[in-house]
SEVOKE-564113 format. One record per residue: x, y, z of N, C-alpha, C, O, CB in turn; residue in one letter. Coordinates in steps of 0.1 Angstrom, whole numbers, plus 5000, padded with zeros to 4 digits. Glycine has a CB too. Layout:
<recs>
XYZXYZXYZXYZXYZA...
</recs>
This chain:
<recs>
950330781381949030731375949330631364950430651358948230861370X948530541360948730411354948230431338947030421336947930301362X948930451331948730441320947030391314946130391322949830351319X946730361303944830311302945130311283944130341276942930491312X946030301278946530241263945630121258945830001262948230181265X944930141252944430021246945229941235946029981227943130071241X944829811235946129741226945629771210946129721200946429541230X944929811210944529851195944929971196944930001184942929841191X945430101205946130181198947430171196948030241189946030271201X948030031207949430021204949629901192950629851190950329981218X948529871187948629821174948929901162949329851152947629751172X948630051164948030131149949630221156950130291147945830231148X950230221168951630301169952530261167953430331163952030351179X952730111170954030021170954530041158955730081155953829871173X953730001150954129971131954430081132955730061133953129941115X954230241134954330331126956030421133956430531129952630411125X956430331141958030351147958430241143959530281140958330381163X958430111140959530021139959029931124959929891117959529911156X958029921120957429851108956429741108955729711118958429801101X956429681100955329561105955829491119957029481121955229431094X954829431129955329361138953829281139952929321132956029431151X953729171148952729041146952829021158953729061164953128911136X951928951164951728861178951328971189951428941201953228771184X950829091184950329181204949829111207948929031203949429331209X950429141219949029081231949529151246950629171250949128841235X948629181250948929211265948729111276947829031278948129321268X950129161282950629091291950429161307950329281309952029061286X950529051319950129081330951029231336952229231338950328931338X950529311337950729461341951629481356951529411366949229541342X952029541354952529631369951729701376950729741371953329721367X952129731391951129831399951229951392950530041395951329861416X952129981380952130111375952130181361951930291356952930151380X952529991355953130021336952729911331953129801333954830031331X951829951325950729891315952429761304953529801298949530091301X951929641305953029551296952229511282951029501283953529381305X952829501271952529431259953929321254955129341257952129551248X953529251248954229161236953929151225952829161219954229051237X955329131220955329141204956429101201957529091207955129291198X955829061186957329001177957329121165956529191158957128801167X958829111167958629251154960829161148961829141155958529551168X960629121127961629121128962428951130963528921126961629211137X961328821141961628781146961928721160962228621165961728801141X961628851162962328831180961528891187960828981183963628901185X961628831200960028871206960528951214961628931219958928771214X959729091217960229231226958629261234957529231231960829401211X959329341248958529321254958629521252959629571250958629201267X957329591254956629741258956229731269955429641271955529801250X956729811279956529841288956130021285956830101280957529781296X954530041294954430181290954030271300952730271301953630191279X954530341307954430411324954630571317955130601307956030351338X953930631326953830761324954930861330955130971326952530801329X955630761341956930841349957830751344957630641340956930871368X959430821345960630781343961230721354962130641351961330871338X961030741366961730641379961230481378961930401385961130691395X960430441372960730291374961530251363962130141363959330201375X961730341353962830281341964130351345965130301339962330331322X964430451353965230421362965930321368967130281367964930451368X964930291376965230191383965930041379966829981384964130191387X964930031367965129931360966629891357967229781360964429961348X967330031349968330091342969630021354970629961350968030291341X969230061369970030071374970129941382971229891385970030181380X969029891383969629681384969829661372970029541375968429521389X970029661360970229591353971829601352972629511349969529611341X972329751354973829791353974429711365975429651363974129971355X973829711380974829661390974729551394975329501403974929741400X973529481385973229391393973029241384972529141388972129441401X973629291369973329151358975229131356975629041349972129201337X
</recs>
């Protein structure tokens, strides 16, 4: 099931784990995990936010065998 995060609550969560950050915006989604952007710091980082752990799995595991 697909996440439904509004970017105004990941506006009022982000700061309150990493500190000020500037520029959300949501970005084009997955069939399963809701994407945002942000600069936090300088540098732009992307949130990805899914309710199950196999697609960050997945992720985990091209990035190890396959970068």
């Amino acid at each position: 099931m697909k996440t439904n995060m509004s970017q105004d609550l990941v506006s009022k969560l982000l700061p309150k784990e990493l500190g000020a950050i500037t520029d959300l915006k949501s970005i084009q989604e997955g069939e399963e995990s809701q994407a945002f952007s942000f600069v936090y710091q300088s540098k732009s980082y992307i949130l990805r936010i899914n309710p199950e752990i196999e697609g960050f799995k997945k992720d985990q595991y091209a990035c190890d065998n396959f970068t």
